[in-house]
Every structure is written in C-alpha cells, then in structure tokens.
C-alpha positions as CSV (number, residue, x, y, z in Angstrom):
1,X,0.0,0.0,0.0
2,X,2.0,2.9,-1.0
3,X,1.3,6.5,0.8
4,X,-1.2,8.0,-2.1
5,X,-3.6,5.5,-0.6
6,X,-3.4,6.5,2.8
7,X,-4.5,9.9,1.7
8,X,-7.3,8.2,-0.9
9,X,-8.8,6.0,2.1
10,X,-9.1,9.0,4.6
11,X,-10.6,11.1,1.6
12,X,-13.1,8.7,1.2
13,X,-14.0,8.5,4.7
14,X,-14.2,12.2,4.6
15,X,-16.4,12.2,2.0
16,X,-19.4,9.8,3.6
17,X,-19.2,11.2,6.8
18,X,-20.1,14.8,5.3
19,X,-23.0,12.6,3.9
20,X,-24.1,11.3,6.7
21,X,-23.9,14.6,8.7
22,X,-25.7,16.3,6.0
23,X,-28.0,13.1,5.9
24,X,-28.5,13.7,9.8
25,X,-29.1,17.3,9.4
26,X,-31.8,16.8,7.0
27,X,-33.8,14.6,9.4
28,X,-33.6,16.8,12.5
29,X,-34.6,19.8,10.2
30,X,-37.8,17.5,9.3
31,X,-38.2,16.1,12.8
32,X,-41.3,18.4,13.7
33,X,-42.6,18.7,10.4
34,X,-46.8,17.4,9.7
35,X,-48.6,16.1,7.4
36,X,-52.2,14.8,6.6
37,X,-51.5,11.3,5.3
38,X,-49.1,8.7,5.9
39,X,-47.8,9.3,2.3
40,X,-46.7,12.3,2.3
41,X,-45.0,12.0,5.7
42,X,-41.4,13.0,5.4
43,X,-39.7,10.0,7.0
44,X,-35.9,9.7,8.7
45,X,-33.0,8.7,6.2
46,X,-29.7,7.1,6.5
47,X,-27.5,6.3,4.1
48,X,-25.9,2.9,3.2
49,X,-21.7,2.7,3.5
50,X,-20.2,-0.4,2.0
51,X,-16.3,-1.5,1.4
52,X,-14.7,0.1,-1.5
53,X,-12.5,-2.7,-3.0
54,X,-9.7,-2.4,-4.9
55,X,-10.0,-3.3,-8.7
56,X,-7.0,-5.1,-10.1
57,X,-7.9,-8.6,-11.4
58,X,-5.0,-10.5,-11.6
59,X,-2.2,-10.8,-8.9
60,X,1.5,-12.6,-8.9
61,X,2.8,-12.7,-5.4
62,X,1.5,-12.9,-2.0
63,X,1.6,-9.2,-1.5
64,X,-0.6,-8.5,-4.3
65,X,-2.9,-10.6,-3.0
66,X,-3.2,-8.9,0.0
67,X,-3.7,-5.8,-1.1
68,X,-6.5,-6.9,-3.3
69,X,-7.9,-8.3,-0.3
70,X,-7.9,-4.7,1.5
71,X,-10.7,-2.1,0.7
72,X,-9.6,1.1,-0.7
73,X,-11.8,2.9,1.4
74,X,-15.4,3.6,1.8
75,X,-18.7,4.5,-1.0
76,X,-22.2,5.3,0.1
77,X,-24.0,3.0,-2.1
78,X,-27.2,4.5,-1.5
79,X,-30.0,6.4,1.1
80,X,-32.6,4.7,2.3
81,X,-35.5,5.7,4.4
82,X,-36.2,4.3,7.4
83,X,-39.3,1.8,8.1
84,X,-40.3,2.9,11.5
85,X,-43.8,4.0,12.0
86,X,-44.7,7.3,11.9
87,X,-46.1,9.2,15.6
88,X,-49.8,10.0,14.7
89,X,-51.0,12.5,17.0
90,X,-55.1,13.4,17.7
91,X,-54.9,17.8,16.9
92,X,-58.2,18.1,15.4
93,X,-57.5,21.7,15.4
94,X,-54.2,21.4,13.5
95,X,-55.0,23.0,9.9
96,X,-52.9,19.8,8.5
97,X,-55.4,17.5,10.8
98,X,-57.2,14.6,8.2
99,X,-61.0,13.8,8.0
100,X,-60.2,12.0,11.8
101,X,-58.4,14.6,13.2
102,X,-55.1,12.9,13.0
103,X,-51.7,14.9,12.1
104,X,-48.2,12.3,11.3
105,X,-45.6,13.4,12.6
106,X,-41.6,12.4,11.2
107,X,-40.1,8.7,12.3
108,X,-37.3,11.0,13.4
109,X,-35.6,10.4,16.7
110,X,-34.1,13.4,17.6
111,X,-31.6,12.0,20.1
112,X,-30.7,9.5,18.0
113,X,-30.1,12.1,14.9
114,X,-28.2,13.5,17.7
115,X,-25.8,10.8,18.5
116,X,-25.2,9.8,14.8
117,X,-24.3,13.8,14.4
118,X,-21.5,13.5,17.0
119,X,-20.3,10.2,15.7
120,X,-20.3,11.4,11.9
121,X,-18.1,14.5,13.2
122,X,-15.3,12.3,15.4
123,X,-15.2,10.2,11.9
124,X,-14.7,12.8,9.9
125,X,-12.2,14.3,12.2
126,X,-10.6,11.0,13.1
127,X,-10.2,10.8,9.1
128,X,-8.2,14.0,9.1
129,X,-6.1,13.1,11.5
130,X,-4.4,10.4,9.8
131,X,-4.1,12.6,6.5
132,X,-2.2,14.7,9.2
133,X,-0.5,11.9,10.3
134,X,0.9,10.5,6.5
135,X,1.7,14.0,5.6
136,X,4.0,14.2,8.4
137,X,5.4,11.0,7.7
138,X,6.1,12.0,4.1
139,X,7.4,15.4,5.4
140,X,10.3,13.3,7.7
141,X,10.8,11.1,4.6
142,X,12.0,14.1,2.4
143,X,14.2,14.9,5.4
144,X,16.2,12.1,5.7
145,X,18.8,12.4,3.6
146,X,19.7,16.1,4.9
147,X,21.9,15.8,7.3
C-alpha cells in the first residue's frame, strides 16, 4: 500500500461522513414537520456505507494478493428511508389534521439524529487526523537524507 492510498482511504471517509452529517441534518430539520397522510409524511434517512474494494484482477505474489484483499476505502451506495412508523397524533384543530383529526408526525428520533451527528463529526475528524499523520510521515521522509 504505497502513501497516495493512505491519503485516498481517509478522503473517502471524509467524504461519507459529510453525507451522513448532512443526511442527519436533514432529518432533525424534518423532525417536527406534519402532514395529513401517511404518504406524504417526510420519513428519517440514512445512508448505506459499503467496502470500497480495490479493482485489479489479476495478482502474482502474495503481497498482491493482500492488497486486493484490503478495501480502498469507503462509498455510500445509497439512502434509504427508514421503516419505522410514523407518531400520529389526535390535533383536530391542526390546519394539516385529516378527516379524523389525526396529524403524522416524522419517524425522526431526535436523540438518535443527535448521536449519529456527534459520531459522523469524530469520523470525519478521526479521518483528518491520519491525512495529518501521513503528511507528516512523508514530510520526515524528504528529510532524511539532509543531514
């Protein structure tokens, strides 16, 4: 694995944690949000992360054959909404209320938007860090024959 992959990996980790925190941000926007059906119900979303492998076919040693083995980092393959049901509430005031009286009300759990939030930002800065870390390393490289 040669250092331009360090710096690839991290990127890419970078990259679906903004995702996610803009995913999460979306949701907590939408948490308090009503509607008058099911249907058109804004519901929470989260998106789907999944290895990104490396794409050589062929190998010829052992050491080739490891690093085809190792991901190359990470790729949202998608955003899916979540299957929870939806908080009906009895507000047969509300202007959105149906024929029942009924207002829906997001699948969004705040705290739990809350705690992804926090996690999505120690990823993304964990992710930094070791582009910090590998630029160092190269730095110290170029150093070493100075003397």
């Amino acid at each position: 694995m040669s250092i331009s992959n360090i710096f690839d990996i991290a990127g890419s980790g970078m990259s679906a944690q903004s995702i996610r925190l803009n995913t999460t941000a979306s949701n907590i926007a939408n948490a308090e949000s009503v509607s008058s059906s099911i249907d058109e119900t804004y519901r929470a979303r989260h998106p789907v992360f999944a290895v990104a492998l490396q794409q050589a076919q062929g190998f010829d040693n052992a050491n080739q054959a490891l690093q085809r083995s190792a991901g190359r980092g990470v790729e949202v393959t998608g955003i899916v909404e979540s299957q929870a049901p939806l908080r009906p509430q009895y507000q047969p005031n509300h202007p959105m209320a149906n024929e029942e009286g009924f207002v829906f009300y997001p699948n969004v759990n705040v705290v739990e938007e809350m705690t992804n939030m926090i996690s999505a930002s120690r990823s993304f800065q964990t992710s930094a860090d070791i582009m910090n870390t590998a630029k160092e390393m190269t730095q110290r490289v170029l150093t070493l024959g100075q003397g």
